[in-house]
NUKENU-97203 format. One line per 5 residues: number of its first residue (from 1); their letters; for each residue z, y, x of N, C-alpha, C, O. Coordinates in steps of 0.02 Angstrom, whole numbers. Each point is the difference from the previous one (the first is absolute). Example, Ala and Ser with C-alpha at 12.3 -4.5 7.8 and 13.67 -1.06 7.14 Angstrom:
2
1> as> 390:-284:660:0:59:-45:0:60:45:33:-1:52; -69:54:-70:3:59:42:37:55:-39:8:55:25
***
This chain:
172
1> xxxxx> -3669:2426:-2959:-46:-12:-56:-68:30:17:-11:41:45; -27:-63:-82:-65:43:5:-18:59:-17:-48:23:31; 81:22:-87:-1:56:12:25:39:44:-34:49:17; 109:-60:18:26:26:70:-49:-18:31:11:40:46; -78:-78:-21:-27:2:62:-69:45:-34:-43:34:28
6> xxxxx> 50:-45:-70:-82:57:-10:41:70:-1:-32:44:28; 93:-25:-53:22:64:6:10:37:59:-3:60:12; 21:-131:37:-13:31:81:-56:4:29:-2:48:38; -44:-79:-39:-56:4:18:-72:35:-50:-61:-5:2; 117:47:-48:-50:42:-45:-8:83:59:43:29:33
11> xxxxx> -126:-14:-45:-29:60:47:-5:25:-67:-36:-32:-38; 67:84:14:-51:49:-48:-66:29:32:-27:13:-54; -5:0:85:-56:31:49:-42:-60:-47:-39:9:-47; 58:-59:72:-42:-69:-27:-43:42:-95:-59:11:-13; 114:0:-26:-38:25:-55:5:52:-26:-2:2:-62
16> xxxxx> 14:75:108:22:50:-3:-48:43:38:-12:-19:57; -15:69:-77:-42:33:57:51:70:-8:-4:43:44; 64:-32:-117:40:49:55:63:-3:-73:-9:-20:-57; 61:43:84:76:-24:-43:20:81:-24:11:44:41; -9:-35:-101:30:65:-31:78:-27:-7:17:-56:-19
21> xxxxx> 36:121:45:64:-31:3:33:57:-39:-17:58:13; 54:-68:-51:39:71:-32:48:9:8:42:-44:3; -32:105:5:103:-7:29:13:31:-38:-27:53:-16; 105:-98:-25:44:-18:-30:-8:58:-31:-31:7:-53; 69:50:93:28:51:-34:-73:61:-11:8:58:19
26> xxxxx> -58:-75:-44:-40:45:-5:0:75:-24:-23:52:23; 58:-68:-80:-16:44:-74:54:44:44:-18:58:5; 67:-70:20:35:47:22:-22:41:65:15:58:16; -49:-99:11:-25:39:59:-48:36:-14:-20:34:47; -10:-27:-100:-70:39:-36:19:50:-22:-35:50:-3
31> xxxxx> 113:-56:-23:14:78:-27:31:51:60:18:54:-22; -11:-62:81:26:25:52:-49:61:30:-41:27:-37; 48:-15:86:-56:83:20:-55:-44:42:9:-55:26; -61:90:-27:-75:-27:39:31:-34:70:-12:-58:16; 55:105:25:35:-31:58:20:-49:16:-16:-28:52
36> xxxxx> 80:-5:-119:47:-50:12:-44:-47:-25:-4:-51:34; -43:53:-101:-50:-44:-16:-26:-44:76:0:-60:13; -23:123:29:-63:-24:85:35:-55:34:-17:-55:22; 95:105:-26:48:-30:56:38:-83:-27:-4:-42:44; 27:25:-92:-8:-45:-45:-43:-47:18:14:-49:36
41> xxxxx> -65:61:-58:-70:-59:16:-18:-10:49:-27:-53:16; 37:103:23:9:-20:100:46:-56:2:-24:-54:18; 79:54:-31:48:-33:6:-7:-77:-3:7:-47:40; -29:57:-115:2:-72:-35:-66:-45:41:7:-60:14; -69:95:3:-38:-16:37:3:-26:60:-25:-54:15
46> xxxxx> 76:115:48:46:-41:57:38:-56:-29:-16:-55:22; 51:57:-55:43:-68:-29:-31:-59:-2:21:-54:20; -102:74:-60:-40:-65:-18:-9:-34:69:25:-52:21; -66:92:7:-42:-6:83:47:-44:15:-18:-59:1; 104:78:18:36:-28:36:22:-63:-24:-6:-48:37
51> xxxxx> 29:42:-86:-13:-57:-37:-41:-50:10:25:-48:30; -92:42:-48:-64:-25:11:9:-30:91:11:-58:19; -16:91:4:4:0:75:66:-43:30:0:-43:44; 58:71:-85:34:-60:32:22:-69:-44:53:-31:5; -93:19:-37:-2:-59:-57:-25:-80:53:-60:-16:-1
56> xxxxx> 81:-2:18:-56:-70:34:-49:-24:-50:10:-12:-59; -75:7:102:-69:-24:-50:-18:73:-25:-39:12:-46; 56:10:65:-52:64:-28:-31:48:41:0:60:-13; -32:-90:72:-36:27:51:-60:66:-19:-7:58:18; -25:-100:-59:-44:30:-57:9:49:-14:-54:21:-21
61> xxxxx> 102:28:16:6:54:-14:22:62:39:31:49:-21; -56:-65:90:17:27:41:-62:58:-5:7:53:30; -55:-63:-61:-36:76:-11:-26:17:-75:-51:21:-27; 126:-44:6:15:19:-85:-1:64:5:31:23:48; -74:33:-103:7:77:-4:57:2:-76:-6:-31:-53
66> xxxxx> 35:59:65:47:52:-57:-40:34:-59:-11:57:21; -9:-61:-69:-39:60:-45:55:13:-22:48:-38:-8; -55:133:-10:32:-2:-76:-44:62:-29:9:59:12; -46:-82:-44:-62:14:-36:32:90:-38:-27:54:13; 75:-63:-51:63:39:-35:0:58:40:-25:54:-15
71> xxxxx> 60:-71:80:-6:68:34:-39:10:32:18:39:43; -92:-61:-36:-77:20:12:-11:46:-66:-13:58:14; 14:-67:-54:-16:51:-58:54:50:-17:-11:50:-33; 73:-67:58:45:64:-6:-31:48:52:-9:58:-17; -10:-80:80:-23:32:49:-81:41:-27:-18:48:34
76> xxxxx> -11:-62:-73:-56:32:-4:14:45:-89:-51:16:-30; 109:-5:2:4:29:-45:70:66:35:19:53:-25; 2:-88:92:50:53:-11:-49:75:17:29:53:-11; -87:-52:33:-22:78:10:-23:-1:-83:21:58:4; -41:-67:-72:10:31:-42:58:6:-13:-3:52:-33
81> xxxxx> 65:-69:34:66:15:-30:21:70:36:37:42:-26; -75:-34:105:7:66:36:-33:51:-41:26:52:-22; -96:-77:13:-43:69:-45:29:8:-70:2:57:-22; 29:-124:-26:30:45:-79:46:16:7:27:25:-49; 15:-28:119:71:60:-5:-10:43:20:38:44:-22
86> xxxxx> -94:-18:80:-23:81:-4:-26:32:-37:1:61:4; -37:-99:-57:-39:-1:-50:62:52:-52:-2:57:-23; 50:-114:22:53:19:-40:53:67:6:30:42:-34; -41:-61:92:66:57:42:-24:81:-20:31:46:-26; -107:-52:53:-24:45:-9:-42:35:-68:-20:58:-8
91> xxxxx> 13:-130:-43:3:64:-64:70:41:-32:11:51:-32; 31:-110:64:105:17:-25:-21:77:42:-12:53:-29; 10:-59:72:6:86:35:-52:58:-48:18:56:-17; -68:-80:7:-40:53:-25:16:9:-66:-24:47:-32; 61:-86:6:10:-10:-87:63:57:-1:7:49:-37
96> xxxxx> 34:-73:86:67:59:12:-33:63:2:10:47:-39; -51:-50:88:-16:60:23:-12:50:-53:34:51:-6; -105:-74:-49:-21:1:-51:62:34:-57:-9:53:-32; 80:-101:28:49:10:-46:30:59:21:16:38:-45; -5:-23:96:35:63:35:-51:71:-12:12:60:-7
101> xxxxx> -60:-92:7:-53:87:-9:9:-7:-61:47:36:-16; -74:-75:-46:10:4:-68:94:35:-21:13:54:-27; 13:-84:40:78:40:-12:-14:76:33:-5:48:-38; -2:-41:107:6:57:24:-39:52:-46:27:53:-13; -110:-72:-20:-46:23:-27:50:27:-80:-12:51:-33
106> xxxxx> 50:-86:21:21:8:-90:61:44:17:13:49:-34; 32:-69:96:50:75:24:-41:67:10:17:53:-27; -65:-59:64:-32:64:-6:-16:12:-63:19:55:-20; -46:-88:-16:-18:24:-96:46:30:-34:-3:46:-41; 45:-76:60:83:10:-46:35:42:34:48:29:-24
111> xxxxx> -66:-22:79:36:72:25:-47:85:-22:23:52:-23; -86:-66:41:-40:40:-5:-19:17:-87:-43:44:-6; 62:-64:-42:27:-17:-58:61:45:-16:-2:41:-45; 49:-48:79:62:22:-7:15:44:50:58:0:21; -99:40:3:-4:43:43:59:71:-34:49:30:22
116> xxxxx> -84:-29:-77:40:78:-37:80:-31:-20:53:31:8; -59:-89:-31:95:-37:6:33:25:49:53:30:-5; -94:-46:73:41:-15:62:17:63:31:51:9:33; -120:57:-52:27:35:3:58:55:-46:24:51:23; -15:-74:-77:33:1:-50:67:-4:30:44:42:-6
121> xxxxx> -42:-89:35:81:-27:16:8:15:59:56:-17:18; -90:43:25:1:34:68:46:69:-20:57:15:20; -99:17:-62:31:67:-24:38:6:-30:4:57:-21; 54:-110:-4:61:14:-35:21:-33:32:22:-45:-36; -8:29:106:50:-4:52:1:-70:15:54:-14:26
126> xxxxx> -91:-34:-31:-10:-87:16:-15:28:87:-37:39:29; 102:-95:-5:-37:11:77:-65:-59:20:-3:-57:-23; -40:83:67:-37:-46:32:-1:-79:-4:-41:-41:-21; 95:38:48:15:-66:16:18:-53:-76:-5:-61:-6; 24:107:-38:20:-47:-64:-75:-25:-21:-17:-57:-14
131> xxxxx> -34:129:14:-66:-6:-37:-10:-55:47:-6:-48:-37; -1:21:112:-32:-43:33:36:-70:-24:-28:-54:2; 88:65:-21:32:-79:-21:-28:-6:-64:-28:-53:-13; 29:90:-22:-44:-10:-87:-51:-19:12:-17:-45:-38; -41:67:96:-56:-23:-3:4:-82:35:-28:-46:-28
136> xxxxx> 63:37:87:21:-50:31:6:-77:-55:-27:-55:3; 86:90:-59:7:-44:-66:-42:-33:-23:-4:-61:-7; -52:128:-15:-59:-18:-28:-44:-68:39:-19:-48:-33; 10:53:94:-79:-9:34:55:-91:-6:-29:-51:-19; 119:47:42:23:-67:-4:-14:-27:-78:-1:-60:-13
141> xxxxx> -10:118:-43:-10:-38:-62:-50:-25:-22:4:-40:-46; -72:62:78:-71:-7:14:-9:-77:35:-36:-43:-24; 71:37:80:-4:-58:37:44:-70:-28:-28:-55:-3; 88:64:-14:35:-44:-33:-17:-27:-29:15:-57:15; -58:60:-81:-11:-25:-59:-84:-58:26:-8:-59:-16
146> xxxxx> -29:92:48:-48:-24:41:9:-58:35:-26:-56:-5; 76:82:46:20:-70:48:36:-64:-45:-28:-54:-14; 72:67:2:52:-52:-70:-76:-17:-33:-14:-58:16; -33:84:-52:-42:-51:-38:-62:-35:41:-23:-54:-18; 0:87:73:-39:-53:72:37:-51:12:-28:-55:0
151> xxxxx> 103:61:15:34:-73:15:5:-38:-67:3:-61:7; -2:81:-63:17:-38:-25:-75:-50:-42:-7:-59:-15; -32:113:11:-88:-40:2:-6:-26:49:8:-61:-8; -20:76:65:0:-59:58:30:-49:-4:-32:-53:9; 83:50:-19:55:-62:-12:-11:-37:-60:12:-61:-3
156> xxxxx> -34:92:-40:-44:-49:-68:-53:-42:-10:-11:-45:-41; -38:83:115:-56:-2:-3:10:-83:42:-37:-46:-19; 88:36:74:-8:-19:59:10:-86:-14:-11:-51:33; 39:65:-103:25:-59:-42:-60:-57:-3:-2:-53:31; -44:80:-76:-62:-27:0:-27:-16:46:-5:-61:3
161> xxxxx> -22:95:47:-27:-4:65:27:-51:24:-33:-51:9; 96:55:5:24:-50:55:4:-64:-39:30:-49:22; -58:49:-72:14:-74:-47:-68:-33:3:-6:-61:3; -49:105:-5:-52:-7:6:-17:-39:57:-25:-56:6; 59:131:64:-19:-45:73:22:-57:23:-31:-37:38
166> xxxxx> 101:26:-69:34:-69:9:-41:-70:-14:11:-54:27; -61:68:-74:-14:-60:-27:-62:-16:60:-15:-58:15; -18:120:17:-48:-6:49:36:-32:76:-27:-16:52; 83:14:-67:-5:10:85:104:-69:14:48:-6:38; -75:-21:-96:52:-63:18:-12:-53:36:-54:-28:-10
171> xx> 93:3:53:11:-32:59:7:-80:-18:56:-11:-24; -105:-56:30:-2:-58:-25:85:-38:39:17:-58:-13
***
């Protein structure tokens, strides 16, 4: 028929100056690590090439280039994703840091506070070691209550946020 002979003797080149191709399984390969994303689209790219190349009538594409535009811009965002996790890493360290002097700062208060207690109970026969587990008690009852309500605000907080970022950053 006449469309079998124009379908064989159809050149896309003829009204194409270049072919966007999507593979299949995208959305899944998008949620994978920066790596398997590269290695992935290498792939499908060798696949195309070879394809193309051994197709008859498709000479034409013997200096077909590969884009994938996707991981050109993953490539020029992965050094900020390097700088907001040092960014990150390193206020998490100083914020600890920060939480550990503040506790240590309110054990010294509360000891230095209870200085005449401690020696109180020194002198009617408390050994050493009990006064260091009482204080021990203390500094875990100081920290406990702290930590249990950071996780559990963080975890409240993270609700929103991540509902927020979701809506920025969904995949067509």
């Amino acid at each position: 028929s006449a469309f079998t002979q124009w379908a064989q003797s159809f050149c896309i080149n003829d009204f194409a100056q270049f072919v966007i191709i999507n593979h299949m399984d995208r959305l899944k390969i998008y949620r994978t690590s920066y790596k398997k994303i590269g290695a992935s689209l290498q792939q499908f790219g060798k696949f195309l090439m070879s394809t193309l190349q051994s197709t008859p009538g498709t000479t034409d594409y013997m200096s077909a280039k590969v884009m994938a535009p996707l991981l050109r811009a993953m490539d020029t965002m992965s050094f900020m994703k390097i700088l907001l996790n040092s960014i990150l890493n390193s206020m998490t360290v100083i914020i600890g840091a920060l939480s550990c002097i503040i506790i240590y700062c309110l054990m010294i208060i509360d000891v230095e506070n209870k200085t005449f207690e401690c020696g109180v109970l020194r002198s009617i026969g408390m050994l050493k070691r009990s006064l260091v587990q009482i204080l021990n008690m203390k500094s875990l009852l100081f920290c406990l209550p702290g930590i249990v309500c950071g996780l559990l605000v963080s975890t409240l907080a993270n609700i929103p946020i991540s509902d927020v970022l979701s809506d920025y950053v969904t995949v067509p």
